[in-house]
C-alpha positions in Angstrom: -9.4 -45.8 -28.9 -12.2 -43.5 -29.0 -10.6 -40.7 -31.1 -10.7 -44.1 -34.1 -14.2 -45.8 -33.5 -15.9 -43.3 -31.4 -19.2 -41.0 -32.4 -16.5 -38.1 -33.7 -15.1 -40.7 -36.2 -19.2 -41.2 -37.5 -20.0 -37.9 -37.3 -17.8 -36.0 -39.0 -17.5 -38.0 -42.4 -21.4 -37.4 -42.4 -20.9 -33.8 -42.3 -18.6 -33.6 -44.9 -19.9 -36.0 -47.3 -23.2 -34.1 -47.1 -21.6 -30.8 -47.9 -19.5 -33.0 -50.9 -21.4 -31.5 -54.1 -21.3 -34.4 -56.7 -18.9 -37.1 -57.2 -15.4 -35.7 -57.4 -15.8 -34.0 -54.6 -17.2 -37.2 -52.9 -14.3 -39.0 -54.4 -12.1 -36.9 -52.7 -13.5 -37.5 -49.6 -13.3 -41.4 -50.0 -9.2 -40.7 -51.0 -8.8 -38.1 -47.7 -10.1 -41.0 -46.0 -8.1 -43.6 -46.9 -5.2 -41.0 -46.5 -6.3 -40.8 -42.9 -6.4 -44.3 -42.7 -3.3 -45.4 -44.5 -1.3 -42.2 -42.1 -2.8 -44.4 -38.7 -1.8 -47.7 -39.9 1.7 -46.3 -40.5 1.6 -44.8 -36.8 0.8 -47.6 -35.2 3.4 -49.9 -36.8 5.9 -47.8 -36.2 4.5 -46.4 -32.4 8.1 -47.7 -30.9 10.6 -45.7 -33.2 8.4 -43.1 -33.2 8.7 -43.2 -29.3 12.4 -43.2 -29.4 13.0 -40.4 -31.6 11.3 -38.3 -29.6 11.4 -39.7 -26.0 8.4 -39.0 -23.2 8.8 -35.6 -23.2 8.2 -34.8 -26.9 5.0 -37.4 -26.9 3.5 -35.4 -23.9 4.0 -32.3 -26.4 2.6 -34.3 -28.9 -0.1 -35.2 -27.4 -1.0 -31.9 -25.8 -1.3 -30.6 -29.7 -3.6 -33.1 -30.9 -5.5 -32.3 -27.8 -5.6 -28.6 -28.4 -6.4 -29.3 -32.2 -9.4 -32.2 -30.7 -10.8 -29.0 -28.5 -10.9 -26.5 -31.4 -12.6 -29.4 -34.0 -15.4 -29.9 -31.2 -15.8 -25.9 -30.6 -16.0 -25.8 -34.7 -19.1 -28.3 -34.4 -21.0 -26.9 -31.7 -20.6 -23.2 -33.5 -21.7 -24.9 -36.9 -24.6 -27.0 -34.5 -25.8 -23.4 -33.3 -25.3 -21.9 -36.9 -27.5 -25.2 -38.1 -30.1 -24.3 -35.7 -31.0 -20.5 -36.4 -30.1 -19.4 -32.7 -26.5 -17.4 -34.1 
């Protein structure tokens, strides 16, 4: 439950919509967002076929990816927080 209402899920819409430079690229945003969104929903409805399609094995793969792509988003915010702050 963190990874969908925790300080990440804040943050990083707040980062990109300041870098957005007018409205179509802030519309964009809004329609990646609801993308994101729709994608979830989808997930969780269908968390039990998903499950058997690809048995325990495949979801501990599974989530060992997300995990590895979680670590490399948070690296990518702490180099841009050090970019941010003149010290790189």
């Amino acid at each position: 439950m963190p990874l969908l209402a925790g300080s990440g899920v804040i943050a990083t819409p707040l980062v990109v919509a300041e870098q957005a430079a007018g409205v179509p690229m802030f519309l964009l945003l809004c329609s990646g967002a609801a993308l994101v969104f729709g994608s979830t929903y989808l997930f969780f409805v269908w968390a039990d076929e998903l499950f058997s399609c690809i048995g325990g094995q495949g979801m501990k793969i599974v989530t060992r990816i997300i995990g590895l792509l979680l670590a490399f988003i948070a690296i990518q915010f702490v180099v841009d927080g050090i970019k941010g702050a003149g010290l790189w």
